[in-house]
MIDOSE-1310 file (N, C-alpha, C; in nm, 2 decimals, decimal comma, always signed):
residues 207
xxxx	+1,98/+8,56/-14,27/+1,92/+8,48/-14,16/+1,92/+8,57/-14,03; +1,82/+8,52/-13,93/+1,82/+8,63/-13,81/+1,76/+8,57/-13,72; +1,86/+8,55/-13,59/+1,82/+8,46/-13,50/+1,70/+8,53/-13,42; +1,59/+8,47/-13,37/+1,61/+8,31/-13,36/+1,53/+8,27/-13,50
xxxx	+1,62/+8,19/-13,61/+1,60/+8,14/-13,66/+1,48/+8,06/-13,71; +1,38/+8,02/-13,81/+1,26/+7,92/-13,83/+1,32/+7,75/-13,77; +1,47/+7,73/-13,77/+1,49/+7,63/-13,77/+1,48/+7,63/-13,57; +1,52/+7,74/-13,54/+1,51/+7,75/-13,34/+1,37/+7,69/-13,34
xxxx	+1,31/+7,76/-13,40/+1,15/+7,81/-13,34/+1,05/+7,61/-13,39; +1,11/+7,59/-13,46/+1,11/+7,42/-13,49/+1,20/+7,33/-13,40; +1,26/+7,38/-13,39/+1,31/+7,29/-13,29/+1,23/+7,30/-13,13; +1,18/+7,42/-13,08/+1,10/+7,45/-12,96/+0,97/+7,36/-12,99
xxxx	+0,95/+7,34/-13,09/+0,75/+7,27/-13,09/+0,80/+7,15/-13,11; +0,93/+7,12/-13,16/+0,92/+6,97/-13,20/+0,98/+6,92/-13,02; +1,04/+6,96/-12,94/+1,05/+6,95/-12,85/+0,95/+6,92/-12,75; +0,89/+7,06/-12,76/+0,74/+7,04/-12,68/+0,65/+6,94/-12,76
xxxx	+0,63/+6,88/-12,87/+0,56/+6,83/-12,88/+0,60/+6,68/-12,85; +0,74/+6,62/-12,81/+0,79/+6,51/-12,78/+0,72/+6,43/-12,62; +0,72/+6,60/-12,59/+0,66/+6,59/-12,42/+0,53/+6,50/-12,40; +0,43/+6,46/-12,49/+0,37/+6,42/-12,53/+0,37/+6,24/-12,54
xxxx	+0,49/+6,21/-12,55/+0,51/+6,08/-12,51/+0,52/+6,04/-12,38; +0,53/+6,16/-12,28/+0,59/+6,11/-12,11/+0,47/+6,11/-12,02; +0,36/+6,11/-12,07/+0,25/+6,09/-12,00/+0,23/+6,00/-11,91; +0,22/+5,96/-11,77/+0,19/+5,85/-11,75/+0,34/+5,80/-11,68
xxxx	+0,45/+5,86/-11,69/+0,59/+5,86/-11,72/+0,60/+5,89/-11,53; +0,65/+5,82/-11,37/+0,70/+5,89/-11,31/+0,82/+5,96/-11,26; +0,79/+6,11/-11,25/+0,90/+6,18/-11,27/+1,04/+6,15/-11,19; +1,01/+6,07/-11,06/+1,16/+6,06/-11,01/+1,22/+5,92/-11,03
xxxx	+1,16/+5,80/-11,07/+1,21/+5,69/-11,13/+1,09/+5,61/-11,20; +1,12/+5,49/-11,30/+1,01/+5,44/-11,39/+0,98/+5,29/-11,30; +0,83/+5,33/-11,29/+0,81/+5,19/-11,17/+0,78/+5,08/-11,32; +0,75/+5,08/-11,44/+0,71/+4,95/-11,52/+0,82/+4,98/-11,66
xxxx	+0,81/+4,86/-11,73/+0,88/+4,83/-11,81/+0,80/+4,92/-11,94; +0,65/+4,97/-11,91/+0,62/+5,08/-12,00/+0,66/+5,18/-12,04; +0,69/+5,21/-11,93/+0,73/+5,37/-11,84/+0,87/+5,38/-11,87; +0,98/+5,25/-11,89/+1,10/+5,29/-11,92/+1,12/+5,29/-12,06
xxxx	+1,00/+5,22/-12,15/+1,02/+5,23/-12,27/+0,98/+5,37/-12,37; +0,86/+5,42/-12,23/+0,85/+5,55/-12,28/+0,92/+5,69/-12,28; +1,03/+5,66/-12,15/+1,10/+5,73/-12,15/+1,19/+5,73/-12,28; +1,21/+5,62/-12,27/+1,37/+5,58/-12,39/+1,32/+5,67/-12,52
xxxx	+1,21/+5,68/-12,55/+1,14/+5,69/-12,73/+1,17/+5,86/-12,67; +1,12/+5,90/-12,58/+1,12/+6,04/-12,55/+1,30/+6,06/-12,59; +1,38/+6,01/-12,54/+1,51/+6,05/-12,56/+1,52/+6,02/-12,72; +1,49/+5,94/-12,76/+1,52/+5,93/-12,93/+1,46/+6,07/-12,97
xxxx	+1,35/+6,07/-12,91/+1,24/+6,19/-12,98/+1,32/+6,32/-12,96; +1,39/+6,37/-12,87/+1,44/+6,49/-12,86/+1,59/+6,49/-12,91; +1,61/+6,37/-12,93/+1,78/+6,39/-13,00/+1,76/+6,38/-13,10; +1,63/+6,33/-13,19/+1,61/+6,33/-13,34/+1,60/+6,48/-13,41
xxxx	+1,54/+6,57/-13,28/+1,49/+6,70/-13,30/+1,60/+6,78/-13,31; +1,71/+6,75/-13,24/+1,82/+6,84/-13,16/+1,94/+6,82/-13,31; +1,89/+6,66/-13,33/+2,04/+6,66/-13,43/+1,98/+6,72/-13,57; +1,84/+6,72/-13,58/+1,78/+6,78/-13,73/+1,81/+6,93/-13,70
xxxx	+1,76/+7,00/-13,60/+1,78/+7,16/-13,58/+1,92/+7,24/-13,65; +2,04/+7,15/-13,56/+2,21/+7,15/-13,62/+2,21/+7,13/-13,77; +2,12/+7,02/-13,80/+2,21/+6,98/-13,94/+2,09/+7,11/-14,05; +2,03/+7,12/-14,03/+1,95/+7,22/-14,12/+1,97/+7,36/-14,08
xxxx	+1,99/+7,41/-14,00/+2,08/+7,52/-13,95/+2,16/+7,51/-14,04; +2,29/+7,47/-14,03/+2,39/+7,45/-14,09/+2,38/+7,44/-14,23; +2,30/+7,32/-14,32/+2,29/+7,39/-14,41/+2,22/+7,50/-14,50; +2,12/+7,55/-14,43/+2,08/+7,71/-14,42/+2,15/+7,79/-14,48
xxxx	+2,24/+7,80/-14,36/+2,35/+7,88/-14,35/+2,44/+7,89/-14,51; +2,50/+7,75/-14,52/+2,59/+7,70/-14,64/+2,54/+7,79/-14,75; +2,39/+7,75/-14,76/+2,29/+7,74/-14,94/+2,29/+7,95/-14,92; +2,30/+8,00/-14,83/+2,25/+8,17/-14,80/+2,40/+8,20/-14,87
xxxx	+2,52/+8,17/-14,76/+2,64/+8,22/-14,83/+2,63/+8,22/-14,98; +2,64/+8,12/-14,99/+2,61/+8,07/-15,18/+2,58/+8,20/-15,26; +2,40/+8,18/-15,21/+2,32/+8,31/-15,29/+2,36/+8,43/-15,27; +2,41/+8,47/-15,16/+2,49/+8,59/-15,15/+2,61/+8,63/-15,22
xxxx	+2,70/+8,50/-15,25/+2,80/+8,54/-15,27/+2,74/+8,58/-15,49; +2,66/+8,49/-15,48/+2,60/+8,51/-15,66/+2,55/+8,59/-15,69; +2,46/+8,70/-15,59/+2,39/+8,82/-15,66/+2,46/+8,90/-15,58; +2,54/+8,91/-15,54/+2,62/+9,04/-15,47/+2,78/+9,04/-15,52
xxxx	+2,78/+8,91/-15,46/+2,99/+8,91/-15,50/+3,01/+8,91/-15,37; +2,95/+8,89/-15,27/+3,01/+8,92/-15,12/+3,05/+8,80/-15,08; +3,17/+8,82/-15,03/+3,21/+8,68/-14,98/+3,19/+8,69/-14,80; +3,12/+8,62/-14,75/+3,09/+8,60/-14,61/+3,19/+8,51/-14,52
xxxx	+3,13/+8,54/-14,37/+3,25/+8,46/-14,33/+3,23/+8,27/-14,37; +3,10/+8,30/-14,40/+3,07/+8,10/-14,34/+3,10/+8,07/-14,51; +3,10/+8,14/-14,64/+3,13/+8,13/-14,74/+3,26/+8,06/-14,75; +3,34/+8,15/-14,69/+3,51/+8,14/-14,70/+3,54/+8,02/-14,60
xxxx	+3,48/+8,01/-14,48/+3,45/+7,88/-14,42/+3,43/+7,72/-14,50; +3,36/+7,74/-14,58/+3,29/+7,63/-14,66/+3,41/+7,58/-14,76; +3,47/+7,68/-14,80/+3,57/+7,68/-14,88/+3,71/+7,61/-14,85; +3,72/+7,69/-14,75/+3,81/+7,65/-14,69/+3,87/+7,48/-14,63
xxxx	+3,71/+7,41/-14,56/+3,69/+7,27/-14,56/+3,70/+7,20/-14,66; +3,67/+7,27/-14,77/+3,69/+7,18/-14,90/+3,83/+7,16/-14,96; +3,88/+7,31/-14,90/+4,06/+7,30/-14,92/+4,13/+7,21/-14,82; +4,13/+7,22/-14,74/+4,19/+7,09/-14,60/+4,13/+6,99/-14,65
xxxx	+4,05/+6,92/-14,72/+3,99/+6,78/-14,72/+4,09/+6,76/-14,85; +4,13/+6,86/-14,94/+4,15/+6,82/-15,09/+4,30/+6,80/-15,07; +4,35/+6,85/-14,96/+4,54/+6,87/-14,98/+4,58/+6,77/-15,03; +4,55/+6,65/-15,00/+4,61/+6,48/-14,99/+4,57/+6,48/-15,12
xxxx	+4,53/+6,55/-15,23/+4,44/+6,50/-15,37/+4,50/+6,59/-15,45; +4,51/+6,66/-15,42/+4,56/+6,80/-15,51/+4,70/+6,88/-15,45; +4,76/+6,97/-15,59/+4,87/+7,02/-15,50/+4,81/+7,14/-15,43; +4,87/+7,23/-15,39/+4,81/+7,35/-15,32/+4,81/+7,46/-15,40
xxxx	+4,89/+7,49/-15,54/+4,89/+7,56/-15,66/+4,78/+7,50/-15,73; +4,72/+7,43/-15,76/+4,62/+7,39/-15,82/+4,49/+7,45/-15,79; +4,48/+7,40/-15,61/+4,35/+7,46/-15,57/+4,34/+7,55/-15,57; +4,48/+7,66/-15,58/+4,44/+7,81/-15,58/+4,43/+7,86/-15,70
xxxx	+4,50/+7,81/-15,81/+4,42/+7,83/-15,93/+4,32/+7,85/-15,98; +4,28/+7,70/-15,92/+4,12/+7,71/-15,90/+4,01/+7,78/-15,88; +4,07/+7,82/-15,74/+4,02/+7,89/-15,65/+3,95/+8,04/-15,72; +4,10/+8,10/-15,72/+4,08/+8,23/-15,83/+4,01/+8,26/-15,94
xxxx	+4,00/+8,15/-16,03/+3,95/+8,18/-16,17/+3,80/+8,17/-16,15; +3,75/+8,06/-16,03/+3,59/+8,05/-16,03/+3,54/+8,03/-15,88; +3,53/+8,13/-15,86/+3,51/+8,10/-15,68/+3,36/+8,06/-15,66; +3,26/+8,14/-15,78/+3,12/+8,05/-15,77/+3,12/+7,93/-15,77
xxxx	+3,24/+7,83/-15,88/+3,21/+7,71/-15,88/+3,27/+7,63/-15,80; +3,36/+7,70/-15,74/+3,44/+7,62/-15,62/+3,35/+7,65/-15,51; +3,30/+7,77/-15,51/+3,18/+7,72/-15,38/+3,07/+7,62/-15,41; +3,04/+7,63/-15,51/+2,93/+7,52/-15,54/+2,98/+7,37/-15,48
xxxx	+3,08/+7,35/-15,52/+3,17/+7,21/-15,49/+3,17/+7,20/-15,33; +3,20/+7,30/-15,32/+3,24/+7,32/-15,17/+3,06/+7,27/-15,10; +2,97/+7,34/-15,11/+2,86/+7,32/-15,04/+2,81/+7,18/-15,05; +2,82/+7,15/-15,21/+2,78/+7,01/-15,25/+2,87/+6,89/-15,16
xxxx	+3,00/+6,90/-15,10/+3,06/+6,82/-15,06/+3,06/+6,84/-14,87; +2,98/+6,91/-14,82/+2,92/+6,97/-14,72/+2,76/+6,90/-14,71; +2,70/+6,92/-14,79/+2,58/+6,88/-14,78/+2,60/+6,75/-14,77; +2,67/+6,64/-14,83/+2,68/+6,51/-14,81/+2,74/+6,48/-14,68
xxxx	+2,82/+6,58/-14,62/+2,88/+6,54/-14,48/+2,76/+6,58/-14,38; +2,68/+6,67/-14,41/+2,55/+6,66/-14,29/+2,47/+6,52/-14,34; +2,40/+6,56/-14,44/+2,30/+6,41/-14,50/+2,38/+6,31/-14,43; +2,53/+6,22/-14,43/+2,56/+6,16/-14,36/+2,56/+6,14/-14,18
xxxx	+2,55/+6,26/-14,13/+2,59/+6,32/-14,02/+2,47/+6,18/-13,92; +2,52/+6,17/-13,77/+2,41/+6,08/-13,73/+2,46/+6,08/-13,56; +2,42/+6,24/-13,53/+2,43/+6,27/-13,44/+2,46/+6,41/-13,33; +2,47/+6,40/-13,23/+2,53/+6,54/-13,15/+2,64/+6,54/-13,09
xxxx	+2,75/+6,48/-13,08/+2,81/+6,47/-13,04/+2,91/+6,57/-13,05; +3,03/+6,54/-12,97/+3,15/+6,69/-13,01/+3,18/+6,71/-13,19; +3,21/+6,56/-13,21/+3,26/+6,52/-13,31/+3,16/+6,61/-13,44; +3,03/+6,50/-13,40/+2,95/+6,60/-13,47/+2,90/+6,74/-13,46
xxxx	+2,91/+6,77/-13,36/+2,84/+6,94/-13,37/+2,96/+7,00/-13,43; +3,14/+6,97/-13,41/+3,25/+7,03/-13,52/+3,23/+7,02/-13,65; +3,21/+6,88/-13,66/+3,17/+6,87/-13,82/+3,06/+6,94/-13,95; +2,98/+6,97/-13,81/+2,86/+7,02/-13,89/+2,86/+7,22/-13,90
xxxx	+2,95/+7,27/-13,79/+2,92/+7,38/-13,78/+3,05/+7,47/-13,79; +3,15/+7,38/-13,77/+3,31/+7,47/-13,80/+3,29/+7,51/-13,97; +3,26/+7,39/-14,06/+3,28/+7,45/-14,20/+3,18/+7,53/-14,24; +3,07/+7,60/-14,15/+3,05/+7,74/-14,18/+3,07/+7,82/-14,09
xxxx	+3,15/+7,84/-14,02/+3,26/+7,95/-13,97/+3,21/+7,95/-13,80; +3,14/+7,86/-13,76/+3,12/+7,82/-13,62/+3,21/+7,75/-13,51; +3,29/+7,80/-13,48/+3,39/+7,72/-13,35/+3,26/+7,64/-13,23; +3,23/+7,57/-13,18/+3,14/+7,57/-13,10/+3,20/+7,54/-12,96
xxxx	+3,28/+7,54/-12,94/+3,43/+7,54/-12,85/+3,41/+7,72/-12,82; +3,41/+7,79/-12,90/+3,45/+7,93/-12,88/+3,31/+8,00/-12,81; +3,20/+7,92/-12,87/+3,07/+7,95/-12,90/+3,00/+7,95/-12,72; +2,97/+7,82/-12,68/+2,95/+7,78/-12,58/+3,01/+7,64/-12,54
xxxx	+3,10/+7,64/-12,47/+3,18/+7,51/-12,40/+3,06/+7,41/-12,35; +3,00/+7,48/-12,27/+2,89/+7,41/-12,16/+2,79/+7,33/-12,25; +2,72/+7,43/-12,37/+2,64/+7,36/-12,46/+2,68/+7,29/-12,53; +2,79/+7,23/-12,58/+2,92/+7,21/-12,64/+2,88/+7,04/-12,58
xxxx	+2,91/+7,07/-12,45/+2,95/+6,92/-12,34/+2,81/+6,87/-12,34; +2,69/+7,01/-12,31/+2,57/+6,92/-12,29/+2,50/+6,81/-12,42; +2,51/+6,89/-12,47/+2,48/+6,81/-12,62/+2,54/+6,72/-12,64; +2,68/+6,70/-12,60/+2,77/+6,57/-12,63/+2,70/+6,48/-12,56
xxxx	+2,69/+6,47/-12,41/+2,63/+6,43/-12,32/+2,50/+6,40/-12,35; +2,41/+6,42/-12,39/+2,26/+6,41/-12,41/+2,27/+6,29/-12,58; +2,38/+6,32/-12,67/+2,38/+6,23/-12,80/+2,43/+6,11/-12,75; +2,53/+6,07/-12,63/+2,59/+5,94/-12,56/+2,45/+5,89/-12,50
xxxx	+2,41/+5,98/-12,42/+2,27/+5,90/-12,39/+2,17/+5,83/-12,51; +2,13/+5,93/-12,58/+2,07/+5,83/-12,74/+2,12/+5,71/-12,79; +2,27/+5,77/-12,77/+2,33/+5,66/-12,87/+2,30/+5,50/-12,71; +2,35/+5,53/-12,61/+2,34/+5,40/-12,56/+2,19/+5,37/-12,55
xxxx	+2,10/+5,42/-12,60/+1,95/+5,41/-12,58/+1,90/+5,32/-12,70; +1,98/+5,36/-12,82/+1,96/+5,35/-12,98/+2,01/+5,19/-12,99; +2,16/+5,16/-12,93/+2,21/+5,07/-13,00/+2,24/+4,97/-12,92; +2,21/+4,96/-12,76/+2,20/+4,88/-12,71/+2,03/+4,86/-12,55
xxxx	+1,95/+4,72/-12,68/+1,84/+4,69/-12,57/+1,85/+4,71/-12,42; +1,75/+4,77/-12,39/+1,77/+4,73/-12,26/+1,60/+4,79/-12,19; +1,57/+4,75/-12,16/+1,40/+4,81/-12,06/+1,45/+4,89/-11,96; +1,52/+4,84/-11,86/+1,53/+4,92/-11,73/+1,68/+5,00/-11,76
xxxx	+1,65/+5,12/-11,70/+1,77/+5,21/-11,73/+1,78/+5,30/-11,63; +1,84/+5,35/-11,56/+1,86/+5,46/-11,44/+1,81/+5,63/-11,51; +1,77/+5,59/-11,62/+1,73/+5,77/-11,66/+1,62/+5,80/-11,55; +1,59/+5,89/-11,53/+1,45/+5,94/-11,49/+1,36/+6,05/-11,59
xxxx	+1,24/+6,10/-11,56/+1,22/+6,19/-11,65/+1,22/+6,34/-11,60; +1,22/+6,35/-11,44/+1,33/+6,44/-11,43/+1,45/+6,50/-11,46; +1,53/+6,40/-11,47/+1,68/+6,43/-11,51/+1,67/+6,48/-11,66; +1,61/+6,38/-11,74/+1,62/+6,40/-11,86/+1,54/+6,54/-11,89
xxxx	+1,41/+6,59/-11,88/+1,38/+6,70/-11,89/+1,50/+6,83/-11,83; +1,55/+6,81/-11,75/+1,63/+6,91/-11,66/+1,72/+6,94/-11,79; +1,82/+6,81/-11,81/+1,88/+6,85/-11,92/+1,85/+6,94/-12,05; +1,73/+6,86/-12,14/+1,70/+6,94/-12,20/+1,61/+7,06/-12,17
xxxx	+1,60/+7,12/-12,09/+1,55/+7,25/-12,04/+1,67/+7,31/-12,06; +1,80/+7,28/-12,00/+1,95/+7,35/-12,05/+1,99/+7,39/-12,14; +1,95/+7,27/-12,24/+2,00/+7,28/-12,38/+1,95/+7,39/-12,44; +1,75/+7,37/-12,45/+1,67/+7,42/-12,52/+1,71/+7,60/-12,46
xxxx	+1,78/+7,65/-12,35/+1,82/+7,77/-12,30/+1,91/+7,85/-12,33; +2,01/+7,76/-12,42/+2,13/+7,77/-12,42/+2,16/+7,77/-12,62; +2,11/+7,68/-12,65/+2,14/+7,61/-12,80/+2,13/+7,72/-12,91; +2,02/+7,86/-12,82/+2,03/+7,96/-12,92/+2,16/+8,02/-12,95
xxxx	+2,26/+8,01/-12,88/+2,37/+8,04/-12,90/+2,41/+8,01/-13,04; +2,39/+7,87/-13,06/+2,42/+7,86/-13,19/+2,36/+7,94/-13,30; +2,21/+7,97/-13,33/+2,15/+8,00/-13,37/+2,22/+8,16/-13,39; +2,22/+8,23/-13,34/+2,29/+8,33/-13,29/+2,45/+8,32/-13,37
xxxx	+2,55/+8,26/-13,34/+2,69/+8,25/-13,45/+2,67/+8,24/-13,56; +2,58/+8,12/-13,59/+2,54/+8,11/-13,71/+2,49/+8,25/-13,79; +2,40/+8,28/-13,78/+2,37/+8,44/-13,87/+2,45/+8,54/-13,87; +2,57/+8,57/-13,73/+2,68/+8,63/-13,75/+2,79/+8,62/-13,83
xxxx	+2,82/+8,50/-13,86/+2,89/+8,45/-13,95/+2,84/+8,49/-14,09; +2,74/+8,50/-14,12/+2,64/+8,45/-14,27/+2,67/+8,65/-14,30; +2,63/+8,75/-14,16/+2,66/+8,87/-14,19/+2,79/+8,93/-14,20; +2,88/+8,83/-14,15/+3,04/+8,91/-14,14/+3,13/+8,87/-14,32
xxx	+3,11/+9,02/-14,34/+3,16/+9,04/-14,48/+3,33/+9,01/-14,49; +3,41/+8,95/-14,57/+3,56/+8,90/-14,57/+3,61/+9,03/-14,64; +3,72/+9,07/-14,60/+3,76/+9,17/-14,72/+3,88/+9,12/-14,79
């Protein structure tokens, strides 16, 4: 993989093409109950984009380690990442002589397990939050804390907004479409960052 990524460059049009709903939208407050409903769909619309970009990034990333580690033998960093999460989730299940048994005798198929129990934690995944951006990006060797703090908080911040958008009615709301553009203009400036760890990770060989 090599940033910026097919998944960045989808995330930029599906963005711009969300813009598309704010027509008609005034930029420093919403004078009708149109205008705040249009705004609202716009926030769904860019957090739908923002949390698909993460979770298919991510597992990109997972499915590449994989194939690398099968026609090469090379264990990568987000490889041993993947692994790793499947070892911390399994302690309470298994002893720790076991999984390394395991581990040893068939590391293709413990990665397989490993990815397959990964993929279900994105497929589940339903959101941007801290919680979620760790979950989705630490088990392939992404700190997003180490990565970018700021993008870290903005995303958190932009998924709280969805989420109070998503799960509780309301017409009138203090967003503007100012503000809200501002934000994601940050994000969309910033978020390559991830894009960027991610392929690092996928190229840093384990020895």
């Amino acid at each position: 993989m090599k940033s910026p990524t097919p998944h960045y460059r989808t995330l930029i049009r599906s963005l711009n093409k969300a813009k598309l709903i704010t027509g008609g939208i005034n930029m420093l407050g919403c004078q009708t109950d149109l205008q705040h409903l249009k705004l609202q769909s716009y926030i769904l619309l860019c957090h739908a984009a923002l949390e698909q970009y993460v979770e298919d990034l991510g597992l990109d990333a997972a499915l590449k380690s994989r194939e690398i580690f099968s026609s090469t033998g090379i264990l990568t960093k987000t490889l041993v990442a993947l692994i790793s999460s499947k070892l911390v989730n399994e302690l309470s299940e298994k002893s720790k002589s076991k999984i390394s048994s395991e581990l040893v005798s068939n590391i293709d198929e413990f990665s397989k397990e490993a990815f397959n129990r990964y993929r279900s934690v994105v497929q589940s995944n339903n959101g941007i939050t801290d919680r979620d951006q760790d979950k989705i990006l630490m088990p392939i060797g992404v700190d997003p804390l180490s990565v970018d703090v700021v993008l870290r908080s903005n995303l958190n911040s932009f998924g709280q907004k969805r989420g109070d958008v998503a799960h509780k009615f309301k017409v009138k709301r203090n967003d503007t479409l100012t503000s809200v553009q501002t934000d994601l203009a940050t994000i969309k400036e910033s978020i390559v960052a991830y894009d960027e760890a991610v392929c690092m990770a996928l190229r840093m060989r384990m020895r």
